[in-house]
C-alpha positions as CSV (number, residue, x, y, z in Angstrom):
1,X,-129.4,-33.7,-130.8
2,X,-127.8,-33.0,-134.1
3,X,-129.3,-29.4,-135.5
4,X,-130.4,-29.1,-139.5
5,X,-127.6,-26.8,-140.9
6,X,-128.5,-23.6,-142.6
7,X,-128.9,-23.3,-146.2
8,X,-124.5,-22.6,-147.0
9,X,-122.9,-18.9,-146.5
10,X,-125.7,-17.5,-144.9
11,X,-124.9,-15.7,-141.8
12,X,-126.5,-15.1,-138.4
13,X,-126.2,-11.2,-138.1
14,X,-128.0,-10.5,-134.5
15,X,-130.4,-8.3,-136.5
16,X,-133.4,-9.7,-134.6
17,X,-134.9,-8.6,-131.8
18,X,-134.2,-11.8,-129.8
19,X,-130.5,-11.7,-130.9
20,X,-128.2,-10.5,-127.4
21,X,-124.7,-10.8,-128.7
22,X,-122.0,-9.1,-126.9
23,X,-120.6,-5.8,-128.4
24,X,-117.4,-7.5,-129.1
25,X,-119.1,-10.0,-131.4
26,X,-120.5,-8.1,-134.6
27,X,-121.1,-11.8,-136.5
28,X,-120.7,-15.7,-135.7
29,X,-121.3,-18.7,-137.4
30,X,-124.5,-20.3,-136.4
31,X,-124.7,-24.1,-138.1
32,X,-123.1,-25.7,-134.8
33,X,-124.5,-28.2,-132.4
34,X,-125.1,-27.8,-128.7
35,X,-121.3,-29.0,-126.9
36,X,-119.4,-27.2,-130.1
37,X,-121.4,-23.9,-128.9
38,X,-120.8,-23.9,-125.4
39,X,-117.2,-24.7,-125.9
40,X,-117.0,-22.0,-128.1
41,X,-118.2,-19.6,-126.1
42,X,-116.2,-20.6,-123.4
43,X,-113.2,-20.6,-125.4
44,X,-114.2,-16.6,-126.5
45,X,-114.7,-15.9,-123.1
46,X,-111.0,-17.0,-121.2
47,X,-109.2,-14.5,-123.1
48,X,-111.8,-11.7,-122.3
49,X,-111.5,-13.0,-118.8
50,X,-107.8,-12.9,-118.6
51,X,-107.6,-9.6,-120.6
52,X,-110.1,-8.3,-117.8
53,X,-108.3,-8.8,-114.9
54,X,-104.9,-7.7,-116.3
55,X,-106.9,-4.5,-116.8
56,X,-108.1,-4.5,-113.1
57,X,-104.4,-5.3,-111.6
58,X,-103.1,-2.6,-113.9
59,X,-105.4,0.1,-112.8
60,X,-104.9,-1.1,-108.8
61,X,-100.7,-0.8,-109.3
62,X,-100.7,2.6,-110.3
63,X,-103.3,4.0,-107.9
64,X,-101.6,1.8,-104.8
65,X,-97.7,3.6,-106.2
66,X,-99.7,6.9,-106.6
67,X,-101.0,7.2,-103.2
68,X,-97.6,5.6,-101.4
69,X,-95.3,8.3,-103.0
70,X,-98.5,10.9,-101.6
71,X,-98.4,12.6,-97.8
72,X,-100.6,10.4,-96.4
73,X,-103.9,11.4,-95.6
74,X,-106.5,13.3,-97.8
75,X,-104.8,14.1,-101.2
76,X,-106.1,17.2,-101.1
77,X,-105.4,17.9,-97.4
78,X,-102.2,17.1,-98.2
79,X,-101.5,18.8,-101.1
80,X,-103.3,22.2,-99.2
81,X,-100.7,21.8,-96.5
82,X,-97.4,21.5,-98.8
83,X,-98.7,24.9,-100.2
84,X,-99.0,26.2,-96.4
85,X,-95.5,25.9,-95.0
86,X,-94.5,26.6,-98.7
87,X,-95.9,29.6,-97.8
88,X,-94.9,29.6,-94.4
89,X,-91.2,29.7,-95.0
90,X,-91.9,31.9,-97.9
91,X,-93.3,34.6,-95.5
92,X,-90.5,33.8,-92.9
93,X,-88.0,34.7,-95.3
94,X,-89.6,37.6,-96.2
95,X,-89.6,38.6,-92.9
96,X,-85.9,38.1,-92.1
97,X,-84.9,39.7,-95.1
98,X,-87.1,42.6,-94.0
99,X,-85.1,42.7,-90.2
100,X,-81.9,42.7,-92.4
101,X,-82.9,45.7,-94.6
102,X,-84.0,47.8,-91.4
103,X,-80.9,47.1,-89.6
104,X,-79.3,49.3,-92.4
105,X,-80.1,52.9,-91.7
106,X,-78.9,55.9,-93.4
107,X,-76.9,56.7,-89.8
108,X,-75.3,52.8,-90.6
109,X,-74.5,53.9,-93.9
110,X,-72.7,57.5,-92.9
111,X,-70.6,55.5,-90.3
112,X,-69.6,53.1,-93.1
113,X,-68.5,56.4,-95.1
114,X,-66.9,58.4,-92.5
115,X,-65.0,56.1,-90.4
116,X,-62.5,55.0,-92.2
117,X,-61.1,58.6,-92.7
118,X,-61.3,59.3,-88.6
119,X,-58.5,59.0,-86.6
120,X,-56.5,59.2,-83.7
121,X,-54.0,62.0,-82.9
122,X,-51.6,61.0,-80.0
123,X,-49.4,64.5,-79.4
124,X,-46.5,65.3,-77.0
125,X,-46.1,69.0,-76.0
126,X,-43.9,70.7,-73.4
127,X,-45.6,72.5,-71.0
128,X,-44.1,75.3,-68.8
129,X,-44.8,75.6,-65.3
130,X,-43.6,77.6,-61.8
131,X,-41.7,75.6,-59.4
132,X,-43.9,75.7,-56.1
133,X,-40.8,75.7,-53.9
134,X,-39.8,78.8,-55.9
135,X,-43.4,80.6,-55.7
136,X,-42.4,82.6,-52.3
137,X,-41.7,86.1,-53.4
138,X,-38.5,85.9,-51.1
139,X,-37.4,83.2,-53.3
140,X,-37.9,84.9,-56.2
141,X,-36.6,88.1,-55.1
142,X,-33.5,86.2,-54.6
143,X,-33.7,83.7,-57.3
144,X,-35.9,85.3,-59.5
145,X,-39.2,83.6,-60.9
146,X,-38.1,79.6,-61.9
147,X,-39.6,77.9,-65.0
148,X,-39.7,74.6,-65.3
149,X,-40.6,72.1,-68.3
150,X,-42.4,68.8,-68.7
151,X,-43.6,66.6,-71.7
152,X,-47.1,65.9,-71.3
153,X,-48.9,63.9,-74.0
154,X,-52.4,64.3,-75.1
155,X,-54.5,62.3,-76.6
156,X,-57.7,63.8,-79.1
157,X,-59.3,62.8,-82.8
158,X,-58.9,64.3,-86.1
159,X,-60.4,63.6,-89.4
160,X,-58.8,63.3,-93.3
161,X,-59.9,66.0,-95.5
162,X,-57.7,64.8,-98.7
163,X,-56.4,62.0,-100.3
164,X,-52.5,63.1,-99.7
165,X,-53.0,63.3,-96.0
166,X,-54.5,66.6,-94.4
167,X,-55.9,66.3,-91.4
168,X,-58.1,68.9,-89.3
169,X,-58.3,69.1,-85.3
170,X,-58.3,71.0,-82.8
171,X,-55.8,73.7,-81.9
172,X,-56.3,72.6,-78.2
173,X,-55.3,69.2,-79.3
174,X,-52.0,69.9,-81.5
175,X,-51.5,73.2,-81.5
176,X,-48.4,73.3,-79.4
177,X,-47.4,69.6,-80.1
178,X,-43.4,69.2,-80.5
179,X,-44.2,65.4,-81.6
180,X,-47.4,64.4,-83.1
181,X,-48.4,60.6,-83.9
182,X,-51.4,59.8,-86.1
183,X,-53.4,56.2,-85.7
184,X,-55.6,55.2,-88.5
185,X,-58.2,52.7,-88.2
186,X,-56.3,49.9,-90.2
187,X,-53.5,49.9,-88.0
188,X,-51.4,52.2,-89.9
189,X,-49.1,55.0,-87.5
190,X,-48.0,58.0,-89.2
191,X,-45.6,60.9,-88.2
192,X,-47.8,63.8,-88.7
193,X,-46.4,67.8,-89.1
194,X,-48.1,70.6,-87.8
195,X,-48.9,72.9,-90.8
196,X,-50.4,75.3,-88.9
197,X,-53.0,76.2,-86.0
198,X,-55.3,79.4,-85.1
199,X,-56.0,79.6,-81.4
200,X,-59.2,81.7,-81.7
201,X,-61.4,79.4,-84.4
202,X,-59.6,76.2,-82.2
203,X,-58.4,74.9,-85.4
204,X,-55.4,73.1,-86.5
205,X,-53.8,71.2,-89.3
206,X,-51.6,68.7,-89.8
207,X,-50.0,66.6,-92.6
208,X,-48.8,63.0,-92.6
209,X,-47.2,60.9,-95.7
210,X,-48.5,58.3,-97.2
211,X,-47.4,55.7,-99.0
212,X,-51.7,55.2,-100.7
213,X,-54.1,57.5,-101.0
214,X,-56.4,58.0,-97.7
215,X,-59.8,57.8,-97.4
216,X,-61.3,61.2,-96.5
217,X,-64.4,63.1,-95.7
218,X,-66.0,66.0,-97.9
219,X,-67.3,69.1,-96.3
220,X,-71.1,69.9,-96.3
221,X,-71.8,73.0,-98.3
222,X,-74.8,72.5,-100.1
223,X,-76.9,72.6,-97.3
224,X,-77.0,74.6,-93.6
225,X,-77.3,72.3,-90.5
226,X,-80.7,72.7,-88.4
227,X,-82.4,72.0,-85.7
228,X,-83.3,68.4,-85.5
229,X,-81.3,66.4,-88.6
230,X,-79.7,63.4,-87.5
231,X,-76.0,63.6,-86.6
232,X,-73.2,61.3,-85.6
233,X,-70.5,62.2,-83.5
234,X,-67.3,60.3,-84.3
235,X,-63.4,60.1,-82.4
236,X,-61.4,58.7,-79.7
237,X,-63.2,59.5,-76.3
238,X,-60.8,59.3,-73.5
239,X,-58.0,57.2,-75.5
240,X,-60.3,54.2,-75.4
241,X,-59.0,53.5,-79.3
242,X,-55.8,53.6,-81.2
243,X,-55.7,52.3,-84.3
244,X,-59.0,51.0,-84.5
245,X,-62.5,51.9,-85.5
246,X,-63.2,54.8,-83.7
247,X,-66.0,55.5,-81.2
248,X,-69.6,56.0,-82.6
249,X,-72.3,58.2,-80.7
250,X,-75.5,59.5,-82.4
251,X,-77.6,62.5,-82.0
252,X,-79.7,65.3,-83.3
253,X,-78.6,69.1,-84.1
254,X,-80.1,70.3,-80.8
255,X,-79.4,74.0,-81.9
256,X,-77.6,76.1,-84.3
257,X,-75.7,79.7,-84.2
258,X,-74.4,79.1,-80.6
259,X,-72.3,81.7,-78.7
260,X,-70.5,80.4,-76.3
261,X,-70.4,83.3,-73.2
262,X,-67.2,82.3,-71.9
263,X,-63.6,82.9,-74.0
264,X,-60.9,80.9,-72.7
265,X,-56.9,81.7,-74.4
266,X,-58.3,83.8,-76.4
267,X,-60.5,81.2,-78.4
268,X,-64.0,83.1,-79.9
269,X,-66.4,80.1,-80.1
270,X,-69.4,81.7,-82.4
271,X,-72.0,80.7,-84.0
272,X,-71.5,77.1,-82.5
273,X,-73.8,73.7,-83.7
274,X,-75.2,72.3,-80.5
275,X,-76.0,68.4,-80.0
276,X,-77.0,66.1,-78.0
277,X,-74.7,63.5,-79.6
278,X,-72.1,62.3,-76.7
279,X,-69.3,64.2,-76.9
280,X,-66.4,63.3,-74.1
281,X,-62.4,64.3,-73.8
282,X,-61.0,62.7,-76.5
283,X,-63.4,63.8,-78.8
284,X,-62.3,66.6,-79.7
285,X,-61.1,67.3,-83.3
286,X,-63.3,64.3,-84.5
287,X,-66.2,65.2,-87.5
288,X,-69.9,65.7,-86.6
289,X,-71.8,64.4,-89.9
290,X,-74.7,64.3,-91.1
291,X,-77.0,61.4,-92.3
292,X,-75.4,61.7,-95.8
293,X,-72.0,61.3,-94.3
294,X,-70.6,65.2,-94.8
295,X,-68.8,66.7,-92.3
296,X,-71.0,69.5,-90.5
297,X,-68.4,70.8,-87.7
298,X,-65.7,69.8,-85.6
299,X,-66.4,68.4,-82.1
300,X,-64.9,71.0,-80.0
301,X,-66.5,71.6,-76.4
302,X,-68.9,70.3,-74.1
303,X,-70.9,72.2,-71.3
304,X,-70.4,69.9,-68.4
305,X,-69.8,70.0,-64.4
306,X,-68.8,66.8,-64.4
307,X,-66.2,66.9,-66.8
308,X,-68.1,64.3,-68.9
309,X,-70.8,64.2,-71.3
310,X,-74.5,65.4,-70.4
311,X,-75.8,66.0,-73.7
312,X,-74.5,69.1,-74.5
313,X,-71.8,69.5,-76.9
314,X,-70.5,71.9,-79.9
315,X,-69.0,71.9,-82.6
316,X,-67.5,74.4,-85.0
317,X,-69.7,75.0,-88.4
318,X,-68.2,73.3,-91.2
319,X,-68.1,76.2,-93.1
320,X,-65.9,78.5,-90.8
321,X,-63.0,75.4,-90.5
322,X,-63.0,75.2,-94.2
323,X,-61.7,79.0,-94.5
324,X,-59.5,78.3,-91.7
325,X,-58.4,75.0,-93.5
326,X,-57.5,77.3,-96.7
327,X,-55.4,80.3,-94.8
328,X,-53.7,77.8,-92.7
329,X,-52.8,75.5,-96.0
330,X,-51.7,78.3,-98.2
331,X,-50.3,80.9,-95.1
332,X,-49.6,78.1,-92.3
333,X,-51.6,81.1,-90.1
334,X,-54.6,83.0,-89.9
335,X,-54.2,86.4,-90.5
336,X,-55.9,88.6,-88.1
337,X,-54.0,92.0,-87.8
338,X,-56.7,94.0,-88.7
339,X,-57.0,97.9,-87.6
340,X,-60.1,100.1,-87.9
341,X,-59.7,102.8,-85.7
342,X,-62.7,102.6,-83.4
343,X,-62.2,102.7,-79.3
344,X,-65.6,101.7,-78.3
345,X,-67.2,100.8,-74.7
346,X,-70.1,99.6,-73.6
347,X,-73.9,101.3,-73.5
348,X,-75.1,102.1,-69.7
349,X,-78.3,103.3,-69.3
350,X,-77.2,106.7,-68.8
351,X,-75.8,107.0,-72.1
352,X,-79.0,105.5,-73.5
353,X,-81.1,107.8,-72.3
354,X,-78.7,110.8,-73.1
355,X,-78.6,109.4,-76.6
356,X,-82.4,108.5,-76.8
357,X,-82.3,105.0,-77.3
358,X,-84.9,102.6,-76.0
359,X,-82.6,99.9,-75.3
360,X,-78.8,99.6,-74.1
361,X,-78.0,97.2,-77.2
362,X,-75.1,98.4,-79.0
363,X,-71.5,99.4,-78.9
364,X,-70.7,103.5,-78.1
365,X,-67.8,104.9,-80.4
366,X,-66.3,106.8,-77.7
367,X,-63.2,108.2,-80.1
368,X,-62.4,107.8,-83.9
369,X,-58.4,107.9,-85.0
370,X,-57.5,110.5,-87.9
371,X,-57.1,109.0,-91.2
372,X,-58.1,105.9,-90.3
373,X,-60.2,103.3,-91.7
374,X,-63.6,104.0,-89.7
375,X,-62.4,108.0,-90.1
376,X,-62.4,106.9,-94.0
377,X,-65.7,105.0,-93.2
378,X,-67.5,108.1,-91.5
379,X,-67.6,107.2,-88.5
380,X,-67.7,109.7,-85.4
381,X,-67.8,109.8,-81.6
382,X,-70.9,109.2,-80.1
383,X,-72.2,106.6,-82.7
384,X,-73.6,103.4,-81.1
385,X,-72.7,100.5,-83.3
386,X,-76.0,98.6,-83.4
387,X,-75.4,95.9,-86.3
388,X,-72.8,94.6,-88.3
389,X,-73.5,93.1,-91.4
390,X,-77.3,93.2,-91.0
391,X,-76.5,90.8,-87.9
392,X,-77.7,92.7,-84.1
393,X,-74.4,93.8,-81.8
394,X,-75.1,93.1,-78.2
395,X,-71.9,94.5,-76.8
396,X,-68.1,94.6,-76.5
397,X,-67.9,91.2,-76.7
398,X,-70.0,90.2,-79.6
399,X,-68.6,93.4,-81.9
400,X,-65.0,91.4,-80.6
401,X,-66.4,87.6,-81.6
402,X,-68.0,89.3,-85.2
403,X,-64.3,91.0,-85.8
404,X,-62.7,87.9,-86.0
405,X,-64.5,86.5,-89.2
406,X,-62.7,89.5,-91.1
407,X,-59.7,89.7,-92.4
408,X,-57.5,92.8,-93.9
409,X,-58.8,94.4,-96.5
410,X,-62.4,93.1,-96.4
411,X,-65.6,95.6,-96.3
412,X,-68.3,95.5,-93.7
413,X,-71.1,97.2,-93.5
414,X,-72.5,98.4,-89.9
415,X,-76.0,100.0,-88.9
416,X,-75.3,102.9,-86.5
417,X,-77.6,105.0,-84.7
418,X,-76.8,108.6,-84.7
419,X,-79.0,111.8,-83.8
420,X,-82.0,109.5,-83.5
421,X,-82.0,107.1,-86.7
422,X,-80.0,104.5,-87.8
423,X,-77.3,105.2,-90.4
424,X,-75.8,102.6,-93.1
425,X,-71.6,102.7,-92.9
426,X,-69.3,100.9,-94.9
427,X,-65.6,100.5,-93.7
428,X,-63.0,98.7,-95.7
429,X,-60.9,97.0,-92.8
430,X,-57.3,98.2,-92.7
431,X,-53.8,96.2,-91.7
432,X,-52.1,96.9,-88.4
433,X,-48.8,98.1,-88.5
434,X,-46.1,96.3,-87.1
């Protein structure tokens, strides 16, 4: 059926009601007959068609590549447990890092200080002894009294208190060394020199060469050891090193201001640090430290029935070995010939009641020498020496021990009981005469 055309260029706008053209067509031409429409539409349509699914196939690609490069599962499952073990090793890191800090103390870091600068003191000495055969007085009546001699070698630690090689042990270790042989931790041997030694502080000190300056160890002066504080004991117990990093024991400061009852070759052990750090033969001369790696004393005896360590060891206050270190650098001795005067005795009871103490503390001055220093001083017979230094005398043997931090020439002051009270007296020690 052939259509009447519309009147020419007007245009069929979809304005009506009726009118349902798509939203892609805004206008068409409408004088067309039935076949021509239909073909038309049709021919409108294949490209939307086309353009359609190349949209769908599109949209399906990327989602299908999206979700194959994805953890398969939920995506947000997945994505929640790559933030988990992110977190995971995150923590476990942490943690490590944590175990690696702890591990590094401040006792690690005073053995990484000191022990470089400790070493290992190998001396020969000869050593004098009485042939047996020749011990029967008949023998020696006949033959008289036979010495004999014998190199013995003996093994102990030191420490290095300057860069050009001084090194401070124990007298008992070097002092009457004839050949003395000092072992560094990096493998170095020296020939050490005995620059002097003091038998009644235990002290000695000795001098090697080198060709660099040595690591060494500062004295603590700032502060007083106590009771408590972490130490570490450091040396060569029973020869077990030489020439290698020595032997590492730690500790606490079980005690301070020690007196030691017993006086063996004439050695005054006072005012001793005690520890419970492990201190064994071989250790002896080797630095007890402290936490910030200063040398507090100088490992110097052990009470023991064994022979071997049980916890109690001492060692002389680093601030008596540095005045020792000082005479015996500058003098290559300690000078000790000091004179006051005084013959004193012991308190008994008797004389304690005679005097009208209430205790038998003290020292009696039993005779003063004219012109003296402690005639100079004031002193008189009959006075009971009762402190020295504002410190308490027990007897003999301490007034003997507190002597021997004196020297020539220095004052002291004493607290002596007289006629009831006790009196203030200054002496200025004098110098024995040869």
């Amino acid at each position: 059926m052939i259509l009447p055309k519309p009147p020419p260029g007007d245009l069929v706008t979809g304005n009506s009601a009726n009118d349902s053209l798509s939203p892609l067509h805004f206008f068409a031409p409408c004088a067309v007959t039935a076949s021509e429409e239909h073909l038309k539409k049709a021919s409108l349509s294949i490209p939307r068609l086309l353009g359609c699914i190349l949209l769908l196939l599109s949209t399906f690609g990327c989602r299908y590549n999206a979700s194959s490069q994805a953890i398969p599962g939920n995506d947000a499952a997945a994505e929640k447990t790559i933030g988990e073990d992110s977190e995971i090793v995150l923590h476990a890191g942490a943690v490590q890092a944590d175990i690696e800090a702890s591990r590094r103390t401040a006792i690690t870091r005073a053995v990484e200080t000191a022990s470089p600068a400790v070493v290992s003191i190998n001396v020969i000495e000869q050593v004098r002894y009485q042939d047996p055969f020749f011990s029967d007085p008949w023998f020696e009546y006949f033959f008289g009294r036979q010495q004999l001699e014998q190199e013995v070698e003996n093994l102990g630690s030191g420490f290095v208190i300057s860069s050009d090689g001084y090194i401070v042990t124990n007298d008992h270790v070097a002092g009457n060394a004839t050949r003395i042989t000092v072992a560094f931790p990096d493998g170095k041997a020296l020939e050490g020199a005995l620059i002097g030694s003091d038998p009644v502080s235990d002290i000695a000190l000795i001098k090697v060469e080198p060709e660099d300056p040595l690591p060494y160890l500062a004295f603590e002066f700032e502060e007083d050891a106590f009771a408590g504080e972490w130490v570490v004991a450091l040396g060569n117990p029973f020869g077990l090193f030489e020439a290698a990093q020595p032997t590492v024991t730690v500790g606490v400061v079980s005690a301070v201001e020690r007196n030691l009852e017993s006086v063996r070759d004439g050695r005054v052990y006072r005012d001793m640090i005690q520890t419970d750090a492990a201190i064994n033969r071989g250790n002896s001369g080797g630095p007890l430290v402290n936490a910030v790696g200063k040398v507090i004393g100088v490992n110097t005896a052990i009470y023991s029935r064994s022979g071997g360590s049980i916890g109690i060891g001492f060692a002389v206050p680093a601030y008596k070995v540095q005045r020792i270190v000082d005479e015996l650098r500058e003098h290559g001795r300690v000078d000790r010939a000091f004179y006051t005067g005084l013959y004193v005795s012991e308190v008994s009871r008797d004389i304690s009641q005679a005097l009208g103490m209430t205790s038998e503390q003290g020292v009696l001055v039993r005779d003063v020498d004219r012109d003296s220093p402690a005639d100079k001083a004031g002193f008189e017979p009959y006075d009971v020496i009762v402190s020295m230094e504002g410190e308490s005398i027990q007897g003999h043997e301490d007034l003997s021990g507190k002597m021997q931090d004196y020297r020539p020439g220095d004052q002291v002051r004493f607290g002596v009981f007289r006629n009831g009270s006790v009196h203030q007296v200054t002496m200025r020690i004098g110098r024995r005469s040869e």
